[in-house]
C-alpha positions in Angstrom: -44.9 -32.8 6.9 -47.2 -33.1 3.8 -49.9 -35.3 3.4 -49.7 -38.6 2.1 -51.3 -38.3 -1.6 -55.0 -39.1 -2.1 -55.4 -41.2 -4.9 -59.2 -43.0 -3.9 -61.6 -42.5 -7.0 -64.0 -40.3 -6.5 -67.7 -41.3 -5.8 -70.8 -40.6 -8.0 -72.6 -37.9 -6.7 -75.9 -37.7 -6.0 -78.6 -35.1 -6.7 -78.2 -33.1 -3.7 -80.9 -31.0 -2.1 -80.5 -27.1 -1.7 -77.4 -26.1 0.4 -78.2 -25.2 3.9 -75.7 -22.7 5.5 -75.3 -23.1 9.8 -74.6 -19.5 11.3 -70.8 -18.9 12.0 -70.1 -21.2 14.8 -72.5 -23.1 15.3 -71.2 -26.3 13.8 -68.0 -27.3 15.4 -65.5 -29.9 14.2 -63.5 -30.9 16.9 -60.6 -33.0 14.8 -56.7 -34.4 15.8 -55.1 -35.8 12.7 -54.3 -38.7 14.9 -55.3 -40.8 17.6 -54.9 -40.7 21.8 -54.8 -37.2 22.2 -58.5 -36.4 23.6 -60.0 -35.5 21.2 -63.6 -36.8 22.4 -62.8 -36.2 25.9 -62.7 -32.5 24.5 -65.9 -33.0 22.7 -67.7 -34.6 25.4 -66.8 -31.7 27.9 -67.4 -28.9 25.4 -70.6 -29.9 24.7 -71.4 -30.0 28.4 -70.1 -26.8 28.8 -72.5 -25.0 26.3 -75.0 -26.9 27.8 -74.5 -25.6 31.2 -74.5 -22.4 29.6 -78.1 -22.8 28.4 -77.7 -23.6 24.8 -79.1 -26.9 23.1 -76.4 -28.4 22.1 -75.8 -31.8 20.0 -73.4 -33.7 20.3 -72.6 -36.0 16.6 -70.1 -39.1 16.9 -68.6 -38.5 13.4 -65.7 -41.1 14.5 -66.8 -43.3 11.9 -64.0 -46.0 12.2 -63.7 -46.2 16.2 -67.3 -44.4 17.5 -66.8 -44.4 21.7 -68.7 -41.3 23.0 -70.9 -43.9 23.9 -68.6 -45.2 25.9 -67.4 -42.6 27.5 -70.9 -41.5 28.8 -72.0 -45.0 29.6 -75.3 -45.2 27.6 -76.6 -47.3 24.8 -78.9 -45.9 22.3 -81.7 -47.4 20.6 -80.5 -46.3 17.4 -77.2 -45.0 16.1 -75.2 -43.8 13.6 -75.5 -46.9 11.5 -79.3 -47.3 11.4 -79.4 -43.8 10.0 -76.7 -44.5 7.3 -79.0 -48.2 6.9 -81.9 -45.6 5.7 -84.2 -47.1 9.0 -84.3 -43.4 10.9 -84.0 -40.4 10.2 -81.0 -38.1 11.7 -83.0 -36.8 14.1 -84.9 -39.4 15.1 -81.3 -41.0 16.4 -80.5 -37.8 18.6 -81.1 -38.7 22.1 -81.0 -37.1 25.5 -78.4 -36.9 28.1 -80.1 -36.3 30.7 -77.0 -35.5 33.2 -75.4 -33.5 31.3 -78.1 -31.7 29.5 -77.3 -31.9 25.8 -78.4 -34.4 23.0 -76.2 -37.1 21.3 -76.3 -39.1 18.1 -74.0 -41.9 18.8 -71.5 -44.1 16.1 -71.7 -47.7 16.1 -69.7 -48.8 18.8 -67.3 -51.2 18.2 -67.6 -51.6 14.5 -65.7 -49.8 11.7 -68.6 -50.8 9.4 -69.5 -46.8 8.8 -65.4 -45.9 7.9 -66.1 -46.9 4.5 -69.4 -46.0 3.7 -69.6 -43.5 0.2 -68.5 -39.8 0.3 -71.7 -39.1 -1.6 -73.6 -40.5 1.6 -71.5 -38.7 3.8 -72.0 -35.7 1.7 -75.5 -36.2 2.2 -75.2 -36.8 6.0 -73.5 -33.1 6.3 -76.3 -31.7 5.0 -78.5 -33.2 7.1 -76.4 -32.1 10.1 -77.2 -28.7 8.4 -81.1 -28.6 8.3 -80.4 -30.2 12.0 -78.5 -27.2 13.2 -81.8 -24.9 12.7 -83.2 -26.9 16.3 -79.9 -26.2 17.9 -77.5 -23.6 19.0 -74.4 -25.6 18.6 -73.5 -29.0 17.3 -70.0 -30.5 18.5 -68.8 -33.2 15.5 -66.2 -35.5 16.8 -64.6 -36.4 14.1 -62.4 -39.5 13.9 -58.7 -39.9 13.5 -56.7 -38.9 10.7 -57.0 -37.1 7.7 -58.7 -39.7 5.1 -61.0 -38.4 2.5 -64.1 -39.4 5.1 -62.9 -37.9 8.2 -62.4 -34.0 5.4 -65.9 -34.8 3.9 -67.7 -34.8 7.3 -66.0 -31.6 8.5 -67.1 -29.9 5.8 -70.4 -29.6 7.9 -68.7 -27.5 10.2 -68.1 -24.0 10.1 -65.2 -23.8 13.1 -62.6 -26.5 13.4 -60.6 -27.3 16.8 -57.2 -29.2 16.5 -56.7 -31.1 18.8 -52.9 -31.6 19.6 -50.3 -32.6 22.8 -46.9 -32.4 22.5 -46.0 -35.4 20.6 -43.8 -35.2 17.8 -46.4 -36.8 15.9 -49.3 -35.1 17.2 -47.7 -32.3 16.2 -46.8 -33.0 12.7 -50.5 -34.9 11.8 -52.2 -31.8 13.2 -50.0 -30.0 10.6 -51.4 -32.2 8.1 -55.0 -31.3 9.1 -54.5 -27.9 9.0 -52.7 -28.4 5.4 -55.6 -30.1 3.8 -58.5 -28.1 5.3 -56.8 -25.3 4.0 -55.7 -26.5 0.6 -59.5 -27.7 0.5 -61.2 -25.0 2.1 -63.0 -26.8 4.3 -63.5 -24.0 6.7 -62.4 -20.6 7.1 -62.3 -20.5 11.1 -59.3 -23.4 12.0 -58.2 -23.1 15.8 -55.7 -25.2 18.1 -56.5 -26.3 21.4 -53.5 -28.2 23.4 -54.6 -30.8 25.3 -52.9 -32.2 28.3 -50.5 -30.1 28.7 -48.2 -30.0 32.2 -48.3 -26.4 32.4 -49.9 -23.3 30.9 -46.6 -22.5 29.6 -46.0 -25.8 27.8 -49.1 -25.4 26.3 -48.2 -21.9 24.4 -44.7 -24.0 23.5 -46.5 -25.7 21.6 -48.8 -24.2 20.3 -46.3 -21.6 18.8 -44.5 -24.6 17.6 -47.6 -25.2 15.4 -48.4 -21.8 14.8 -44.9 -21.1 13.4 -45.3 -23.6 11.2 -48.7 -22.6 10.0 -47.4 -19.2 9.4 -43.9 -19.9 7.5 -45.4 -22.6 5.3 -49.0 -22.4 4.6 -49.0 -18.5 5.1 -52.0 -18.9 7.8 -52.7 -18.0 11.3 -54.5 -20.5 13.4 -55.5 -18.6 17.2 -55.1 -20.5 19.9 -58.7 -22.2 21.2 -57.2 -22.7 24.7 -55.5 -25.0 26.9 -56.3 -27.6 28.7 -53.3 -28.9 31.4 -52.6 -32.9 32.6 -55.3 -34.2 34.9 -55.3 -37.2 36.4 -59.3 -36.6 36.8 -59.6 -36.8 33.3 -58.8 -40.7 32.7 -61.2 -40.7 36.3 -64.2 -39.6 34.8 -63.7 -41.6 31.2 -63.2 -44.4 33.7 -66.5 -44.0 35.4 -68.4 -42.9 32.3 -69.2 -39.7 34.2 -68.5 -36.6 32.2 -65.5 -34.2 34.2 -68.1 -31.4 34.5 -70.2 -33.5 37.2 -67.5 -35.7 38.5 -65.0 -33.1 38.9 -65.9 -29.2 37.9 -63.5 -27.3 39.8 -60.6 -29.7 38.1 -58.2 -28.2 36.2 -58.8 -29.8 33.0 -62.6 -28.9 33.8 -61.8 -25.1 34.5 -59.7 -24.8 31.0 -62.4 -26.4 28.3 -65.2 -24.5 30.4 -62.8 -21.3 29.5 -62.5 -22.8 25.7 -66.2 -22.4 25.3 -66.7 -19.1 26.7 -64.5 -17.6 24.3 -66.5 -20.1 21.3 -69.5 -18.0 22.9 -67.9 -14.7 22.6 -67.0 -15.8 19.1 
């Protein structure tokens, strides 16, 4: 289960400004190491869910190759990810708000891998934006995209907690692995957690997750906790269908009730 090896030259950098550190927390990564498991559905509700809990929360498409939280909550921003990169706003100036469910959003560029190739330098320079950002709000939710490409590390180094998003594919599984593998040999952040998604049961959802955690622990001599679970829900694909976030369309669901419970216990730390 190693990663493939990384042989893109490295970029120039650029004179950087003075570091900018985010309390414990309050930047969170939400990654997969590969694709159709969730992982912005997860996002999406998360950020909703510390919203409902009254803290202003952002939510950053960092999918830089396949941006759809836009999709997903049916709105189309004036500006995006790509007029920031383009230098034509500033980061901030791209958040806007969402008004049902109560947090901010700084969309991708829909429907374009333009940004999946733009320099690490830049990106480097776009997580310390997110950074100086984080002082206006109490948590910032990055979904990152797919994968574990040198784009996709460099923008999680923004964050301070990362959640893996797995299922119980084989290859979830296994890329998840490779996430884990890289953040750690890279140090990207000290606080890595799992969260299962869709799992048929409560119990299949510590299955796998001790299938992860075992392999965490006998190879890379780490301990990732478990974020939570969130069980099959046929009201998931619902709400992504009708671009209405699970928390309005459905709250007492299932899926609702278990990323709700995930960011209590982000809260409680």
């Amino acid at each position: 289960m190693s990663p493939p090896s990384d042989q893109t030259p490295s970029q120039p950098r650029l004179p950087t400004r003075p570091a900018v550190s985010a309390k414990r927390g309050q930047i969170i990564a939400v990654a997969s190491g590969k694709g159709g498991v969730g992982k912005t559905f997860v996002s999406i509700t998360l950020a909703h869910a510390f919203a409902r809990r009254g803290l202003k929360t952002l939510l950053f498409d960092g999918d830089l190759g396949l941006a759809n939280v836009d999709i997903q909550l049916g709105i189309m921003p004036k500006f995006d990810l790509g007029a920031v990169i383009a230098g034509k706003v500033a980061l901030n100036q791209a958040a806007i708000k969402y008004d049902v469910g109560g947090f901010d959003v700084i969309a991708g560029r829909s429907g374009s891998g333009s940004l999946a190739n733009i320099p690490l330098s830049r990106l480097q320079i776009l997580g310390e934006d997110l950074a100086i950002l984080a002082g206006r709000y109490d948590r910032i939710i990055i979904d990152l995209g797919a994968g574990v490409e040198k784009s996709v590390r460099q923008l999680a180094k923004a964050a301070n907690t990362i959640l893996i998003v797995t299922s119980d594919e084989p290859t979830s599984l296994t890329d998840a692995y490779a996430f884990i593998k890289i953040s750690t040999m890279e140090r990207t952040a000290s606080d890595i957690r799992i969260i299962v998604n869709a799992a048929n049961s409560t119990r299949e959802g510590e299955r796998i997750y001790q299938t992860l955690f075992k392999a965490c622990q006998g190879f890379l001599k780490i301990s990732p906790p478990l974020a939570g679970i969130v069980r099959r829900d046929a009201r998931v694909r619902e709400s992504i269908r009708n671009q209405t976030p699970i928390l309005v369309r459905s709250p007492s669901s299932e899926a609702a009730v278990d990323v709700e419970a995930i960011a209590d216990r982000l809260v409680a730390g």
